[in-house]
N, C-alpha and C positions, 0 to 999 in steps of 0.2 A: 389773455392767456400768454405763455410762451410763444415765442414761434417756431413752430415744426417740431414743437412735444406733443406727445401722447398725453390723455388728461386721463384719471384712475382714480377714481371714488372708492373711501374706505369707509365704515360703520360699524359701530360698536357689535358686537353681542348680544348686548346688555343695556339696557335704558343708562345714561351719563350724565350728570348734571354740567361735565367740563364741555362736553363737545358733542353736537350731534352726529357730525363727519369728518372725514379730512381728504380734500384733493390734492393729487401730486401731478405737477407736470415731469413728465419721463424725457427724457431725451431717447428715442427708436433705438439708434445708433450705437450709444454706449450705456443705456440704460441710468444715465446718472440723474437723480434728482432736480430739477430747477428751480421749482416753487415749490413749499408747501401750505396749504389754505388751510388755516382749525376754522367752522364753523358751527358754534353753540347751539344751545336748545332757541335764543333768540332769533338767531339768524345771524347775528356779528360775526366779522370774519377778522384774523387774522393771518397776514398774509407773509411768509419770510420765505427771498428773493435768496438763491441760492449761485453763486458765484465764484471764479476762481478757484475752483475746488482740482484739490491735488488727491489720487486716488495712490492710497497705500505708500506714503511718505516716509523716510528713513525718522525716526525721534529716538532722540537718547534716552538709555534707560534711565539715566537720571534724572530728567523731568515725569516721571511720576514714582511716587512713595505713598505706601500704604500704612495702616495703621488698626491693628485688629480693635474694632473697637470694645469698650468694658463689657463684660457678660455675654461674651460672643465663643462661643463653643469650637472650633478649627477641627475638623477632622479631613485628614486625610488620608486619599486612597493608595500611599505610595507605602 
């Protein structure tokens, strides 16, 4: 495990063929993520080590641009 995170088991609803659960290491402290575990209906685990993580970062609007995709209806509430 981490060290000095909280461990928090997550399960479907729903029976899954992707995943049977997912554990997160929490960090107490600031609550941020460190590991997350997918473990399938086999038992295989995949494991992504969460690192360097910047909470709430300035990014330009110009690094992201959308695109309605064809047959996509737009309503809005304004």
């Amino acid at each position: 495990g981490v060290a000095g995170a909280a461990g928090l088991g997550l399960t479907p609803s729903q029976a899954n063929d992707e995943f049977e659960r997912i554990l997160l290491a929490v960090e107490p402290d600031s609550l941020l993520i460190r590991r997350v575990t997918l473990v399938d209906p086999l038992g295989d685990r995949m494991v992504f080590d969460l690192y360097d993580l910047v909470e709430n970062p300035t990014l330009p609007d110009d690094q992201f641009h959308f695109e309605i995709p064809k047959g996509v209806d737009v309503i809005s509430s304004r």
